[in-house]
N, C-alpha and C positions, 0 to 999 in steps of 0.2 A: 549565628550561622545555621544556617536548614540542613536539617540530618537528613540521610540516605531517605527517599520515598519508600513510603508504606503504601502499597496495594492495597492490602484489605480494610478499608475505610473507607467510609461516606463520604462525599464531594457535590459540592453543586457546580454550576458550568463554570465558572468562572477557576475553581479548585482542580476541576478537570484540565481544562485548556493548560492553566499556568504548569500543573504536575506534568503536564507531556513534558513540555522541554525545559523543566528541570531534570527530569531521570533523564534526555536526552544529553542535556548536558554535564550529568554527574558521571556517565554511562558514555559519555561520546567514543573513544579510543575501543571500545570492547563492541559496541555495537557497527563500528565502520568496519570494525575487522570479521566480525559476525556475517554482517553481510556479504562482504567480499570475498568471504572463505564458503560460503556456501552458493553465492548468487553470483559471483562473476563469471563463470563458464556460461552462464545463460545471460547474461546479459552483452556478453561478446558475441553470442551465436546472436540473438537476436540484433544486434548492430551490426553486423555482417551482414545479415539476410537482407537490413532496412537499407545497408548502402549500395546493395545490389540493385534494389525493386530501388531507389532514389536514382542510382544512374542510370537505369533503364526509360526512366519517366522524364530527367532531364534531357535526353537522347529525343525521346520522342517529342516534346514541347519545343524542343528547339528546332528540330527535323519541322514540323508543323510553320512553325515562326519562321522560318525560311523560303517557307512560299510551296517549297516539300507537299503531296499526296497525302492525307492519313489515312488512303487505301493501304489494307494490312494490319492498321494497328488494332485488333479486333480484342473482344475478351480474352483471349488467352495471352495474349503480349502486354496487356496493361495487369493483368491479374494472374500472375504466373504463381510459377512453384516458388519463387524468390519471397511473393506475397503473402501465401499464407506459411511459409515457413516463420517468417517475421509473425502474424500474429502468433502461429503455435510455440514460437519461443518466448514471446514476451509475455506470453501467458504461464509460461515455465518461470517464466522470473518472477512474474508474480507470486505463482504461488510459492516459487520458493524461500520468496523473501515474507511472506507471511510465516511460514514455518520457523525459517529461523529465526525471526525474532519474536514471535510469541513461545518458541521453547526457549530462547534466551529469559523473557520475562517467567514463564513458568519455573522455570528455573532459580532465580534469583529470588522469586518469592518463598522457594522451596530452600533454600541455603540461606533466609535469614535476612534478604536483602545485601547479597553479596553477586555479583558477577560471576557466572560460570565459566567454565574454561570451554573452548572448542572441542573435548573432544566428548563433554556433556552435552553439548548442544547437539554434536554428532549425532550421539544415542535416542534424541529425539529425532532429529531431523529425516533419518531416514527410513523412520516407523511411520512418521504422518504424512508427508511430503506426497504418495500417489495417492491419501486417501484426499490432500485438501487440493490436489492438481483435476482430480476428478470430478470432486466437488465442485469448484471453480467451473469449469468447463460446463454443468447441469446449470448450476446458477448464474452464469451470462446468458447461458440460451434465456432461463427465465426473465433476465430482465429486460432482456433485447426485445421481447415477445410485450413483456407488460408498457415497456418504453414507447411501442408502435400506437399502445392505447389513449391517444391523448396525454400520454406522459405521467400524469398521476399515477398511477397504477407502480411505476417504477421509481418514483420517487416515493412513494408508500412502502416498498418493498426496501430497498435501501438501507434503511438502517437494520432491520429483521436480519438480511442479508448479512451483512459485514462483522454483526456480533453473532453468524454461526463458528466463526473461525476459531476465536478463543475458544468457544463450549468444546470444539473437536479437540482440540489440541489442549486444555488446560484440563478439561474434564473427559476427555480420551472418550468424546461424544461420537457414534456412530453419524451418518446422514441425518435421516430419521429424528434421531435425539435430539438433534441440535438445532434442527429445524423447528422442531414444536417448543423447546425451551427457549429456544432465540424469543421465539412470540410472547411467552409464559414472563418473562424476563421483561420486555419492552413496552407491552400493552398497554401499562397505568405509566410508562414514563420517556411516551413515546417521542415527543413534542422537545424535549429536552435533549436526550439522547441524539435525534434527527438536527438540530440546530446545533450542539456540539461538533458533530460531524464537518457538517457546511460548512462550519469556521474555521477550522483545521481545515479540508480541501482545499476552500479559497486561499486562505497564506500557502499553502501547500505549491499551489498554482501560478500563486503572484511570482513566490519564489522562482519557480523553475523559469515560467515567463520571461522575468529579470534575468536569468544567464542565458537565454538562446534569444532574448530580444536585438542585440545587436546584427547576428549574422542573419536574422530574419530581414532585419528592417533592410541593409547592403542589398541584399535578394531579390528585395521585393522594389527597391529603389533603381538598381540594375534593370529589373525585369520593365518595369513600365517609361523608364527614360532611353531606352531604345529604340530605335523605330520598328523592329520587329520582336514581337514576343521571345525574347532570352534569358534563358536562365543560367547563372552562373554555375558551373557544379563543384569549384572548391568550395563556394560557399555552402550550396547543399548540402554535402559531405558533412561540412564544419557542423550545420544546425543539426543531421543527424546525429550524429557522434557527441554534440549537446545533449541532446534528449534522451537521447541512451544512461549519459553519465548523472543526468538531473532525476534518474529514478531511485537515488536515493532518498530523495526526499521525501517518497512514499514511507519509509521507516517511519514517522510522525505521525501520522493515523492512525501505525497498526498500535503505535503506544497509546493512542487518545483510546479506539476501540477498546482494547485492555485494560485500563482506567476506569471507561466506561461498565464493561462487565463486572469487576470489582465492585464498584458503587453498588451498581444492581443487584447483583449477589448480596454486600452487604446489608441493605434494604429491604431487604426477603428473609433473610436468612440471618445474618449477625456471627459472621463464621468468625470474621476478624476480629468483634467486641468479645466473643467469647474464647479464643486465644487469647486476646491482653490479659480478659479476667485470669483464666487458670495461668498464665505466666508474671501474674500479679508478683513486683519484689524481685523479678529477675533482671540483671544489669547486662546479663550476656549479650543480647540483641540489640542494637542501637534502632529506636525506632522513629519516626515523624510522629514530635508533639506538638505542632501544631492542632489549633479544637477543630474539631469535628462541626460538619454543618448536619443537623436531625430535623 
């Protein structure tokens, strides 16, 4: 039987990947409640806003598909206040959901490989929460910016990116710090790190794909077996209010990232080997003896 995951230890990709959802699923019941106790007011605001700006936009396609003017519907009726409310909330969820679960794993690393309670997580969550919301918001602009470059440019950035969150949050990293340490950390093991990533998104992806692939395909099979452009809006609704609830799924990266930084850490640094050693003979802590990949 495989003991509770140990963080601080070495990993290659394949120890990476597998340890995400194993802690995911030793962890399952503490981390669905984690998130829901901290990210569900925002992820309600942001599905509210989305089903506004969705029935606005079905109104208007169908209005069009009826032979209707789309005199009027101008930038401000397709891209209203409903619109970027939904981005800025789902940008609130993000980051909120980054926060609470890397102070849940900081945490857990910190008690020995046990589970924190909510009102520990609390204690972090609402110390980092506007420094990593802030954050978030400088680092989309940057990657939207590098993304326009032919793409490289943001897919270069990418992983740099994703591992400043733990430095902020596990090593209570300013901007600045985390930024230049993210690079310091990733530069000799870049290629690994970036492909680790990808693999986790893509299932990440497949996943959610798989539950809002039904009301999509109905949508979309309505929409063109019609003789005029229609779209359904219970079904709309439905695929919103999917996609809303499928961002849990995003909890799965933030543990690969985390994983990821560990490794790294351990690889630079040896914080973990050097705890085991000075905890050499102690039975207090039950730890992953699985070997080590060096």
């Amino acid at each position: 039987m495989i003991g509770k995951i140990e963080f601080k230890k070495r990993r290659d990709f394949g120890q990476v990947i597998n340890d995400t959802f194993t802690f995911m699923r030793q962890n399952f019941k503490a981390l669905i409640k984690t998130y829901f106790t901290f990210c569900g007011l925002f992820v309600l605001a942001s599905m509210s806003s989305m089903l506004v700006y969705q029935y606005k936009m079905v109104n208007i396609i169908n209005t069009i598909g009826n032979g209707r003017t789309a005199r009027g519907f101008g930038f401000g009726s397709i891209y209203g206040l409903e619109y970027f409310l939904s981005l800025l909330f789902s940008l609130a969820t993000y980051a909120s959901m980054t926060v609470a679960i890397l102070s849940f794993i900081s945490l857990y690393v910190q008690k020995g490989n046990q589970a924190p309670t909510t009102e520990e997580v609390w204690g972090y969550f609402k110390y980092y929460f506007f420094r990593v919301f802030g954050s978030a918001i400088v680092l989309i602009l940057m990657l939207i910016v590098a993304f326009i470059f032919c793409l490289v440019p943001g897919f270069y950035l990418f992983p740099f990116v994703a591992m400043m969150f733990p430095i902020m949050v596990i090593e209570n990293g300013t901007f600045g710090y985390s930024f230049s340490r993210s690079f310091k950390m990733i530069q000799e093991n870049f290629w690994v790190t970036f492909g680790t990533l990808i693999v986790v998104w893509i299932i990440v992806y497949a996943c959610m794909s798989m539950v809002v692939l039904p009301t999509t395909l109905f949508s979309m099979i309505g929409m063109f077996t019609s003789k005029t452009p229609h779209m359904s809006l219970p079904l709309s609704m439905a695929t919103t209010v999917l996609q809303s609830l499928c961002q849990v799924f995003t909890i799965i990266p933030i543990i690969t990232i985390s994983l990821s930084y560990f490794n790294l850490l351990e690889q630079k640094e040896n914080t973990g080997l050097m705890e085991r050693i000075t905890n050499f003979g102690s039975t207090e802590k039950p730890i992953d003896t699985r070997p080590e990949e060096y």
